[in-house]
C-alpha positions as CSV (number, residue, x, y, z in Angstrom):
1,X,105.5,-6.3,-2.3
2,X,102.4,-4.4,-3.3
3,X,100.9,-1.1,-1.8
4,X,98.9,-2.7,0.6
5,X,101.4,-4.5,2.3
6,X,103.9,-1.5,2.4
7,X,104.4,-0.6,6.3
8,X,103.0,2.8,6.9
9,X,106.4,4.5,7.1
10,X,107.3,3.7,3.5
11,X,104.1,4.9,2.4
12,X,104.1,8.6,4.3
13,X,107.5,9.0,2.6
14,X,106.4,8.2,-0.6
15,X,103.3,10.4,-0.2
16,X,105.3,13.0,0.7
17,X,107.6,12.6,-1.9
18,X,104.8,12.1,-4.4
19,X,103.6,15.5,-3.7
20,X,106.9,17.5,-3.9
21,X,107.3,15.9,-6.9
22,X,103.8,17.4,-8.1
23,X,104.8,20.7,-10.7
24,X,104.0,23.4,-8.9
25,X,100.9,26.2,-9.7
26,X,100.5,28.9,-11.5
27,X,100.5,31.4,-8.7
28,X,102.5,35.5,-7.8
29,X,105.9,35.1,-7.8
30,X,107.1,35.5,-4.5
31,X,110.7,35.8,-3.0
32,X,111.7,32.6,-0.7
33,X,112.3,33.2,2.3
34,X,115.5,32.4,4.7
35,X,115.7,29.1,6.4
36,X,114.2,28.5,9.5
37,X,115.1,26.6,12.8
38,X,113.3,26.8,16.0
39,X,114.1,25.4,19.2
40,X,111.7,25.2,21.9
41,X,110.5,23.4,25.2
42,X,107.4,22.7,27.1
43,X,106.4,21.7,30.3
44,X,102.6,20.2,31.3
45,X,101.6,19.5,34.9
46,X,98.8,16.5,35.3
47,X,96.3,16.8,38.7
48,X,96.6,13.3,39.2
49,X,99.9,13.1,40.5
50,X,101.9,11.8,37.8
51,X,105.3,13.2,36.5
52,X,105.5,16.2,34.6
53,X,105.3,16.2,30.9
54,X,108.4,17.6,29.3
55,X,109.5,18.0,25.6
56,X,112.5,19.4,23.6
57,X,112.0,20.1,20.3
58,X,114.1,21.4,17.6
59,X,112.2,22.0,13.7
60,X,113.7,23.2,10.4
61,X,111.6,24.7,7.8
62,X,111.9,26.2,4.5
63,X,109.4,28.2,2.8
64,X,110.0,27.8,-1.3
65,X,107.3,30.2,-2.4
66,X,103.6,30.8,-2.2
67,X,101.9,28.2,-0.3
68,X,105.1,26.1,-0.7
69,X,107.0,24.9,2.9
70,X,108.7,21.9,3.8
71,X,109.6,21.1,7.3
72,X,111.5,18.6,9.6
73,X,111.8,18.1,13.0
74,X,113.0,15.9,15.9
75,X,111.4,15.9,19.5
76,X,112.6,14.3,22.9
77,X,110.0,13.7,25.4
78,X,109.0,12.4,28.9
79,X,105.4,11.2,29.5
80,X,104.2,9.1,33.0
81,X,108.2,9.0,33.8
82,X,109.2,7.2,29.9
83,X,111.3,8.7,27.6
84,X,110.3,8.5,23.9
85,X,112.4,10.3,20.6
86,X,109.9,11.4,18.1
87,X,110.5,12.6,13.8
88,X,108.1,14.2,12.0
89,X,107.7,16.3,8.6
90,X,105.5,18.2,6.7
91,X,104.9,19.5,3.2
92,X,102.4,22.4,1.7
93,X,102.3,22.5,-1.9
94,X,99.8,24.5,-3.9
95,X,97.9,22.5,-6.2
96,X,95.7,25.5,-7.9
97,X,95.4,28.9,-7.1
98,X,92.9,28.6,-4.6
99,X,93.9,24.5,-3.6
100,X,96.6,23.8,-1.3
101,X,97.3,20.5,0.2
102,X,99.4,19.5,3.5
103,X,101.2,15.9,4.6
104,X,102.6,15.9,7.5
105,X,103.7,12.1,9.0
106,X,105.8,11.2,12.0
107,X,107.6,8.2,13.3
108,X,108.6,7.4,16.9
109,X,111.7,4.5,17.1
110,X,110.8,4.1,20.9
111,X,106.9,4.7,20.9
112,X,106.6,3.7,24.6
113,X,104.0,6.2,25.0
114,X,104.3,8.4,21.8
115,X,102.8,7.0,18.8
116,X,104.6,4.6,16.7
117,X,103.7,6.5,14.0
118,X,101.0,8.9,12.5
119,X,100.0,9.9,8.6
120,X,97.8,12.6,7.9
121,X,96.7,14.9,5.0
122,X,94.7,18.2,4.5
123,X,93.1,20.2,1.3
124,X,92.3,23.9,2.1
125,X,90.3,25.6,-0.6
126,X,89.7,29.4,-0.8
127,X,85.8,29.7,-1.9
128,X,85.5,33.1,-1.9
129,X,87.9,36.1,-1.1
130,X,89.1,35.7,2.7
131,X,87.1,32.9,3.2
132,X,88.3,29.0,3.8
133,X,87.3,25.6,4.0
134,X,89.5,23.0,5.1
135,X,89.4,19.2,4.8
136,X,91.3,16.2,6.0
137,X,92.0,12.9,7.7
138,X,94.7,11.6,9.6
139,X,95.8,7.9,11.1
140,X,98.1,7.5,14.5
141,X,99.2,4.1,15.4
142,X,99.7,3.5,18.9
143,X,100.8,0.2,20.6
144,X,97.7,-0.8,21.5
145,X,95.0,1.0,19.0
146,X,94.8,2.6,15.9
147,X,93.0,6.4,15.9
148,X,91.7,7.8,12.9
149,X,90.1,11.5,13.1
150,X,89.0,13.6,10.6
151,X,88.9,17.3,10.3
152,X,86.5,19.8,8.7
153,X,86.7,23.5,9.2
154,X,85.7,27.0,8.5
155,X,87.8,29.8,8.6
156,X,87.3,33.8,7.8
157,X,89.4,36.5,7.9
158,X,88.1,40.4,8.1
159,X,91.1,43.2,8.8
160,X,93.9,42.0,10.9
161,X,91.7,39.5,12.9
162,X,90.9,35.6,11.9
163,X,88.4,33.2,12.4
164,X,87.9,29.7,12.8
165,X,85.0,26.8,13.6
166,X,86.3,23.0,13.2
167,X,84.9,19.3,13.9
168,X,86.8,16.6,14.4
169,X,85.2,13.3,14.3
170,X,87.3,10.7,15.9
171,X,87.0,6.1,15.7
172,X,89.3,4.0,17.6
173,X,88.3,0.3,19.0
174,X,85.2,0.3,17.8
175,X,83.8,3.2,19.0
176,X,83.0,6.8,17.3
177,X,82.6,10.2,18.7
178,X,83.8,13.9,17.3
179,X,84.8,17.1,19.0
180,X,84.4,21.3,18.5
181,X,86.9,23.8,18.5
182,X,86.8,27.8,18.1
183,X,89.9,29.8,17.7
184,X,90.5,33.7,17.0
185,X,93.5,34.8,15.8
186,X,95.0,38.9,16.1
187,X,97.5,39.7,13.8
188,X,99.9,42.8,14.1
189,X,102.8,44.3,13.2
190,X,104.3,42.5,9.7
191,X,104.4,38.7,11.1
192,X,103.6,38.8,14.7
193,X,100.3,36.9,16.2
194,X,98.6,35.9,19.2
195,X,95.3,33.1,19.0
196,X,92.7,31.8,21.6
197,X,91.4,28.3,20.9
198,X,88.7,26.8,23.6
199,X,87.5,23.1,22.5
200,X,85.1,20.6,23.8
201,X,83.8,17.0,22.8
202,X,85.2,13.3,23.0
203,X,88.4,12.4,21.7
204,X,91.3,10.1,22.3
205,X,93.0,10.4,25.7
206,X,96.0,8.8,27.0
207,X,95.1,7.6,30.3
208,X,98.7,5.9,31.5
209,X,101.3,4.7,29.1
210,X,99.7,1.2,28.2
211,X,95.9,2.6,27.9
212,X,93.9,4.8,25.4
213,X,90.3,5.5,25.6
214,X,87.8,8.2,24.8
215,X,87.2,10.8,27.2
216,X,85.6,14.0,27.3
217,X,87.6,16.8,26.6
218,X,87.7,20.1,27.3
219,X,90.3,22.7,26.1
220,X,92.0,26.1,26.2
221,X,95.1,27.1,24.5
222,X,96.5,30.5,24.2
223,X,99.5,30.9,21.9
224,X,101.2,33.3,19.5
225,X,104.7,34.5,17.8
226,X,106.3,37.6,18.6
227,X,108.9,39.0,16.2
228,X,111.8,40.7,18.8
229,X,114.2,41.9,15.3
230,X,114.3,40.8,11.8
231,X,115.3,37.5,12.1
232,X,114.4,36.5,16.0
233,X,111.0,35.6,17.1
234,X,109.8,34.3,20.1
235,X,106.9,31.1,20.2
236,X,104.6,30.9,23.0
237,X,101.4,28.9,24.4
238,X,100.2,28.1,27.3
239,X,97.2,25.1,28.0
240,X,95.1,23.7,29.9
241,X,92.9,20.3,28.9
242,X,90.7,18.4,31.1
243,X,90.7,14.7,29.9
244,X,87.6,13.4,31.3
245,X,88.3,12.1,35.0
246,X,91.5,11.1,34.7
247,X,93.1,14.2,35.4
248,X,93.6,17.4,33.8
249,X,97.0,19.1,32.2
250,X,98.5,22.5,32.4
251,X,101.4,23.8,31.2
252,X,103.0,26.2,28.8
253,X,105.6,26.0,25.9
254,X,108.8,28.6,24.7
255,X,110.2,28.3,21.5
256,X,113.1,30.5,19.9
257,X,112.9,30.6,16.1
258,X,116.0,32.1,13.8
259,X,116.1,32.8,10.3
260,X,118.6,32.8,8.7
């Protein structure tokens, strides 16, 4: 069986395993630290009447150094009254001292309204001190199309505060289109955050469990992590998206992370 006709599945895992596989860069020693497990759920309301979207999540992660984390996770959710189990994972891996890359993929064995399953890949190069540019392009398979959007952003960081400016141009059935987003990120204490994201443009919007199309989008998301102790720290967001006229969602997600 050659490469081409390997089902996507088979080649996000070898990807992934490709790139932990990759020696790692010179780079500052630094201490790993503890696992991590989070455990979190969200709740979205849509204008248009239908059910509530829910989700339970649970994620793993590791960090093995600078620039070096692995993650798994599993999801449960409910979308226009379907239930659909979701895996995913993710890998960052230096690949220089100012080049990191990111993998993430994730599979859904029901995919009545999640994705079947979704590959994507990111380079983030440092430029110049506190300044970033990152690249990257990413495939999700859904029943009925295939989406393919690509990323390109800026980001800058000055004192505690962050920056960020990012288009995403988007193709599915024929047809193309991109989106903007702008995001500003506060960070205090020694790991605590809190970010504000507003978005606008076309992008792929599922309109009922059977349809996709492209809508226009508009976006807010406010989100952070709050450290309570040493090893406890709370997850947070909150959103609200307007897909075009179909209807627009709101809703809010809570997620308990541990280290340990």
């Amino acid at each position: 069986m050659t490469a081409h006709h390997l089902p996507p599945t088979a080649i996000a895992t070898l990807l992934l395993a490709g790139l932990s596989a990759l020696p790692a860069a010179a780079q500052p020693s630094a201490a790993a630290d503890p696992w991590s497990v989070e455990f979190a759920t969200s709740r979205q309301q849509l204008s248009n009447s239908s059910p509530d979207w829910t989700e339970n999540a649970a994620r793993l992660s590791h960090r093995w150094g600078t620039r070096h984390t692995s993650e798994l996770g599993v999801a449960q959710t409910r979308r226009f009254g379907l239930d659909d189990e979701q895996l995913s994972g993710l890998l960052v891996r230096p690949l220089g001292e100012r080049l990191t890359a990111t993998v993430d993929a994730s599979l859904s064995p029901t995919h009545r309204v999640l994705p079947t399953h979704h590959l994507g890949a990111m380079l983030q190069y440092e430029f110049a001190p506190a300044w970033l540019v990152h690249g990257g392009l990413r495939s999700t398979q859904y029943n009925t199309a295939t989406v393919t959007q690509g990323t390109a952003m800026l980001e800058r960081y000055v004192g505690a505060f962050s920056w960020l400016a990012a288009w995403r141009p988007v193709q599915t059935q024929g047809s193309s289109t991109s989106s903007t987003e702008l995001r500003g990120s506060y960070y205090y204490g020694e790991r605590s955050s809190v970010s504000l994201s507003v978005s606008a443009g076309q992008e792929a919007v599922q309109v009922s469990d059977t349809a996709l199309q492209l809508a226009d989008v508009r976006s807010t998301v406010l989100g952070g992590r709050h450290w309570l102790a040493p090893a406890w720290a709370l997850n947070y967001e909150w959103s609200s998206t307007r897909q075009g006229e179909f209807y627009t969602r709101s809703g809010w997600r809570i997620g308990v992370q541990h280290l340990f």
